[in-house]
N, C-alpha and C positions, 0 to 999 in steps of 0.2 A: 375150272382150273384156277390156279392163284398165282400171281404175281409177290412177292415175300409174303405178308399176310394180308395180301388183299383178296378175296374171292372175287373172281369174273366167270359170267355164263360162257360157258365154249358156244356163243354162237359167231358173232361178229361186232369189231367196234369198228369206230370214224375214226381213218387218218387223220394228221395234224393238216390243214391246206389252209395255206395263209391267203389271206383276203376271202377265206370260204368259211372258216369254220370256224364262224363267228361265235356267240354266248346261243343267239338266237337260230342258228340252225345246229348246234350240239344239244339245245335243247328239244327241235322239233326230230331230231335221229333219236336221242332218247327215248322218247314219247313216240317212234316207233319203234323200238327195240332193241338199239344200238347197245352192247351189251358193254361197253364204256366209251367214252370221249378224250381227247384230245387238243388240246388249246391251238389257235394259231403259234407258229413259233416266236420265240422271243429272245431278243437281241439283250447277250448278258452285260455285254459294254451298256447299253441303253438303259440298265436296270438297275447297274451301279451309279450312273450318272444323274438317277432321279428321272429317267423320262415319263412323262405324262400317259405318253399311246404305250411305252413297254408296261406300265402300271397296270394301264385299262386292262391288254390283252392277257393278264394274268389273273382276272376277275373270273371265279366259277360262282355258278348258281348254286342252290341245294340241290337241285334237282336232276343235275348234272351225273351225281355220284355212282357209282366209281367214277371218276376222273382224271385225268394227268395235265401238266403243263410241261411244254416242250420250251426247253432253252438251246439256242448256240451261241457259240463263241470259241476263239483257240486259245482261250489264258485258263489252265487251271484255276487260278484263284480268284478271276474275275465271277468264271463260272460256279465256284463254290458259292461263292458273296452271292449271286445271283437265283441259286438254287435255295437259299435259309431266305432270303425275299421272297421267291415262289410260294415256300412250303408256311410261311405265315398266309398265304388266299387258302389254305386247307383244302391242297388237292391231295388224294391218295395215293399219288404215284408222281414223281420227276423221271422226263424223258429228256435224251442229252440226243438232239439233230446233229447225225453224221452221213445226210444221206441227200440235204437238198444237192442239186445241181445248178441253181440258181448262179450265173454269172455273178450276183454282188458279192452274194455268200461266198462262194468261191473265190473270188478276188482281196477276203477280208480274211482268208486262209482257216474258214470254217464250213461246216457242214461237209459234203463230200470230201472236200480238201484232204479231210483228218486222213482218207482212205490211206492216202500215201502216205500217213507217218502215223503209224502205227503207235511209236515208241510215246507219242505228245499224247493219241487220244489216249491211252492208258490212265495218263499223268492225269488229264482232263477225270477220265472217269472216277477214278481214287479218288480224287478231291472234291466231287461234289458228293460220292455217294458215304464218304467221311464226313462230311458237312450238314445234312442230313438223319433225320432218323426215319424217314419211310423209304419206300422202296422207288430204285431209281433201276429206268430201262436206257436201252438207248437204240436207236435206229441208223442203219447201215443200208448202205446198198452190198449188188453182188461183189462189187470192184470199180476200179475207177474207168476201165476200160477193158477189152477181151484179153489184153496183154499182162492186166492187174487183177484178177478175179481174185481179193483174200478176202473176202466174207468171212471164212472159216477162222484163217489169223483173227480176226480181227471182235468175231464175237468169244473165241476163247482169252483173249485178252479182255475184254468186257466181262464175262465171268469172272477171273483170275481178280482183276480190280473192282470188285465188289455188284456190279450190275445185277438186277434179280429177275432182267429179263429181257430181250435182245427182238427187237422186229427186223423184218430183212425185206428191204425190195427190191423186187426181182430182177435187176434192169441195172446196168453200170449208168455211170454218171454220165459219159457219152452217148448212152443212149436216151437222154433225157424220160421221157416216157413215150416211145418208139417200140413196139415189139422187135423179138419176143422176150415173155417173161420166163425168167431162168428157174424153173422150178427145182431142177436137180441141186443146183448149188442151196437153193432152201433147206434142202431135203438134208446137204452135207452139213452145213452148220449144227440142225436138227441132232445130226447122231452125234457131232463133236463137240456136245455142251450137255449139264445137264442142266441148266435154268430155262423154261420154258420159250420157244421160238415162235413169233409172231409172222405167218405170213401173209405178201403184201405185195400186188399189181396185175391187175385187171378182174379184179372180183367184182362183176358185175348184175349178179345172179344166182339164185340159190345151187343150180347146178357148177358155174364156176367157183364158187365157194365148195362146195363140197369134193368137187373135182383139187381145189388145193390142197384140203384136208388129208384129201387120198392119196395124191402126188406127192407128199413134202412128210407126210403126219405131224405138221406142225399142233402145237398147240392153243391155237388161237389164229385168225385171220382176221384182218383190215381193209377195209372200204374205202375206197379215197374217190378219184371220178368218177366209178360207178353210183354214187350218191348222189351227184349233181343233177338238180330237180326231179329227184327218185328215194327222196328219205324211206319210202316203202319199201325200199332195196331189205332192209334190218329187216321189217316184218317178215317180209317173204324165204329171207335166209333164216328166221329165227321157226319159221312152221316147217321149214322141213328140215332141218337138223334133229330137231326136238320130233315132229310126227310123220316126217316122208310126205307131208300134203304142200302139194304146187299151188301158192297163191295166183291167180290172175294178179295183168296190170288193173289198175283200178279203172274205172272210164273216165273219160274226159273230164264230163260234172265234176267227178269228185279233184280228180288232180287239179284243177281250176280253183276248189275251193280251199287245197292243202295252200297252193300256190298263195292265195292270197291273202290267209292264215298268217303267210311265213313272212311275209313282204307286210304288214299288218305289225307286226311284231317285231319286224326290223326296224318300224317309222317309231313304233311306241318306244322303243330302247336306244335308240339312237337320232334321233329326230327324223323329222319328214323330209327335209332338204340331205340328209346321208342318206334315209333309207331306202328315197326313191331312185339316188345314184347305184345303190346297189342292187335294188329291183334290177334295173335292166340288163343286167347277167343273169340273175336267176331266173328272169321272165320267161329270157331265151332259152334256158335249158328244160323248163318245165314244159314248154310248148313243142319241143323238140320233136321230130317224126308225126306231129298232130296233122292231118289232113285239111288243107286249104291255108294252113299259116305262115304263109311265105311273108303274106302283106303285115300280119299283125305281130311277125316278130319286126320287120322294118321300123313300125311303131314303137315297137316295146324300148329298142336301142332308143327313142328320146325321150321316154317318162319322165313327167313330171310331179301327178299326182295320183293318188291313192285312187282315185272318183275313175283317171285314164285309165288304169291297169281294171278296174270292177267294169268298167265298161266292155274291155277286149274280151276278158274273160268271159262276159255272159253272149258277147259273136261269136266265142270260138264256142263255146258249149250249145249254143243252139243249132250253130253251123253240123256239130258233129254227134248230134242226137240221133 
């Protein structure tokens, strides 16, 4: 499928998830099959203003590509300013956040916010996808609550003001990420646009990935927690779109050694004092459902260093041989 003139594999990209989906895990979802990436979001006030971390989190690798960088903010022209800063990091696609549910977001009268004024995110999306010469998506939820469901408004307004491609999660803003996910309102956008529709909440698995496909005929589908300590999520979705064959989970050994691959690569890119702060979210989720690791995620929440984490990992993998 393509996004303006960008080609993407129809199997599965990586949500945007702030404080997750760092440089260092969109490149370990690449490298397995993520069929594009998505930046942390980025605050367009913060990027007009010269901030340092809005800089960092607009940094893509080569190897990244296809790629996108997600911005918010509610100033048209903040955002526009914000989007020609993006598109100098040489990402192939700007994405405009209309769908966090985030209390701050929401209280700076961005992201969900936009649901209820239609008439501003318009405004918003003209101006950055005017400002711009590559292709600019933007991301929605279904509504802001079961009282507001305009998805539909709201991505043919995104069309109408130049967008060249619309993700939709499935889940009002009140429902934070709560079941269930609204596939049929996916499904309506789907027939009421024709720029390709992205769908997006709880794609956890090659069958729920192709069960959206089928449900919605979107164009494309997005992974977001279903990746958390599961970058083989892409693999598994990408073998059987592409050949009908059911990957196995990988065993222990090996998720232990993806694990610390990733956590490895977060110390080398961000130093050992952040990256071992950030190990211990990832630890926990990589260890998840693992047999006997009650004690060793306990542990994992106080890492300190690279030497702690290589130690647990080779108790959990003996433990579970």
């Amino acid at each position: 499928m393509k996004i303006g003139n960008v080609e993407i594999e129809k199997t599965a990209a990586l949500a945007p998830m702030a404080g997750v989906a760092d440089k260092t895990f969109r490149e370990l979802c690449k490298d397995f099959g993520a069929a594009f990436t998505v930046s942390e979001m980025v605050s367009a006030k913060g990027v007009s203003m010269g901030d340092k971390k809005s800089g960092e989190l607009m940094f893509i690798s080569e190897k990244e590509h296809p790629s996108s960088i997600q911005i918010f903010g509610n100033e048209p022209e903040t955002m526009a300013e914000a989007a020609l800063c993006a598109a100098k990091m040489n990402p192939d696609i700007i994405d405009i956040n209309m769908g966090c549910p985030a209390p701050k977001i929401i209280k700076g009268g961005a992201g969900s916010k936009l649901m209820l004024n239609p008439d501003l995110a318009g405004r918003i999306i003209k101006a950055v996808s005017s400002a711009v010469d590559i292709p600019v998506t933007v991301k929605i939820r279904t509504g802001w609550d079961t009282d507001n469901l305009n998805a539909v408004e709201m991505a043919v307004i995104a069309e109408k003001n130049g967008a060249a491609a619309v993700t939709v999660h499935g889940r009002t803003k009140e429902q934070m990420y709560a079941p269930p996910v609204n596939v049929d309102m996916i499904k309506k956008v789907k027939e009421a646009v024709s720029i390709p529709v992205i769908g997006n909440g709880d794609i956890t698995d090659a069958f729920s990935a192709a069960k959206m496909y089928e449900e919605t005929g979107c164009d494309l589908i997005m992974v977001g927690r279903g990746a958390l300590g599961r970058p083989w999520v892409f693999q598994q979705i990408s073998a059987y779109m592409k050949n009908e064959v059911l990957l196995p989970e990988p065993p222990v050994s090996q998720r232990m050694l993806i694990m610390l691959k990733h956590i490895e690569n977060i110390c080398n890119d961000r130093g050992t004092q952040i990256g071992m702060r950030e190990a211990r979210k990832h630890a926990l989720w990589y260890t998840k459902g693992i047999r006997g690791s009650a004690e060793y995620r306990r542990q994992m929440s106080t890492l300190e260093s690279i030497e702690q984490l290589q130690e647990i990992a080779f108790r959990i993998t003996k433990e579970n041989e």
